[in-house]
C-alpha positions as CSV (number, residue, x, y, z in Angstrom):
1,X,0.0,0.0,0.0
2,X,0.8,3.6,-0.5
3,X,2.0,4.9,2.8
4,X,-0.9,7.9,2.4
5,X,-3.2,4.8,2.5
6,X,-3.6,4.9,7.0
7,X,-4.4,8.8,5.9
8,X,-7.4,7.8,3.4
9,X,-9.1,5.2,5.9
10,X,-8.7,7.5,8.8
11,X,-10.5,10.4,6.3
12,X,-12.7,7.8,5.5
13,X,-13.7,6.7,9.0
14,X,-13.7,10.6,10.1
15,X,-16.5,10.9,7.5
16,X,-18.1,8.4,8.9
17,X,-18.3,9.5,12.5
18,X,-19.3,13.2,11.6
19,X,-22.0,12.1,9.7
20,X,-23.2,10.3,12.5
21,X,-23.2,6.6,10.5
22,X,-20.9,4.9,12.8
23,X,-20.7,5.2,16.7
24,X,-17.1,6.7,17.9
25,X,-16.9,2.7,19.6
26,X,-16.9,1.4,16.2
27,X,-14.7,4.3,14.9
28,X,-12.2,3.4,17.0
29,X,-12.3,-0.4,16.7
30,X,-11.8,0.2,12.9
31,X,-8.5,2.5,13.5
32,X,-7.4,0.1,16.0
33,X,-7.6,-3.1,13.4
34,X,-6.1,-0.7,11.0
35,X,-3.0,-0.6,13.1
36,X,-2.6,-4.0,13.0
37,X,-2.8,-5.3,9.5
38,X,-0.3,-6.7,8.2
39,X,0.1,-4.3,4.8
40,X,3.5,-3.5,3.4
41,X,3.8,0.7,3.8
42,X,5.4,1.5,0.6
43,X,7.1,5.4,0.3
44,X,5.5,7.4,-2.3
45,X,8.5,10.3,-2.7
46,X,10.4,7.6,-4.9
47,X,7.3,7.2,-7.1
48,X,6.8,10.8,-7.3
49,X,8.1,11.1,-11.4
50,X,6.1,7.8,-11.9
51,X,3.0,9.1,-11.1
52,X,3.9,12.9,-12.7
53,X,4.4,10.5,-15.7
54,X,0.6,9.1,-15.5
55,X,-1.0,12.3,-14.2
56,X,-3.3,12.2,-17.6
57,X,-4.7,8.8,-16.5
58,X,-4.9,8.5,-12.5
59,X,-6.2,11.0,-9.8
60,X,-3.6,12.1,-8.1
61,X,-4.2,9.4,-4.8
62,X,-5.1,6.8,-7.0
63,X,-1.4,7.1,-8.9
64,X,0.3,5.6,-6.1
65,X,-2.4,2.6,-5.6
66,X,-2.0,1.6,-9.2
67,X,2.2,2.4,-9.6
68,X,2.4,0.3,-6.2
69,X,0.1,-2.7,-7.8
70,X,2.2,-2.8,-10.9
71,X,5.5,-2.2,-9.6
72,X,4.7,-5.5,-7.1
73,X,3.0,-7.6,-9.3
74,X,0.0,-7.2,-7.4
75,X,-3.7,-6.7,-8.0
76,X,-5.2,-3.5,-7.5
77,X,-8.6,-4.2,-5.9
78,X,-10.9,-1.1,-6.0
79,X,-15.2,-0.4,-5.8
80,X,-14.0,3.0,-7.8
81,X,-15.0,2.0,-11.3
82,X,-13.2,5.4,-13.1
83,X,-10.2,3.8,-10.8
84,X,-10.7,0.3,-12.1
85,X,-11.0,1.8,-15.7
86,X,-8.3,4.0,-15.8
87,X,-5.9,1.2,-14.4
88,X,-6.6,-1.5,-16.8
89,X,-3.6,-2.5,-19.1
90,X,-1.1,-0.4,-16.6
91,X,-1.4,-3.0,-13.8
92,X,-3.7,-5.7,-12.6
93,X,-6.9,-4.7,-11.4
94,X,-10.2,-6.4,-10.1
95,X,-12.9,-3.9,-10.1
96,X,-15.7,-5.3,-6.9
97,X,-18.9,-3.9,-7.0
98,X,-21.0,-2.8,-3.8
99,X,-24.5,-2.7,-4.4
């Protein structure tokens, strides 16, 4: 993962609490499994020109997800369809709906 990643889910989980559709309890229990998965960090300064290189195609986040899949031969698993769209042929991706 993108080291800005722990930034996103905590932004995430902020929205969540402020519009009142999760209790702070359950706020908290989220950010405390989010400390302990076990996801590789990866430092995004080094990918900097990479993702200057793909500004065209990626938001500016989603660079990093996608430079970060392809780089470690991983899958990039996103519910953000434009993400899942703009991705395909630059790296692996598996694009899961939420209905």
């Amino acid at each position: 993962m993108p080291v800005h990643f722990d930034a996103e889910v905590f932004g995430a989980i902020r929205g969540l609490t402020q519009r009142r559709e999760i209790i702070i309890d359950d706020a908290l229990a989220a950010l405390f499994r989010l400390r302990t998965l076990r996801l590789q960090r990866v430092a995004i300064v080094p990918l900097v020109a990479e993702a200057f290189a793909v500004r065209d195609r990626f938001a500016a986040y989603d660079a990093f997800y996608a430079i970060v899949a392809r780089l470690s031969s991983a899958t990039l698993v996103t519910c953000d369809r434009g993400l899942a769209r703009a991705a395909d042929g630059y790296c692996q991706v598996d694009f899961v709906a939420l209905t």
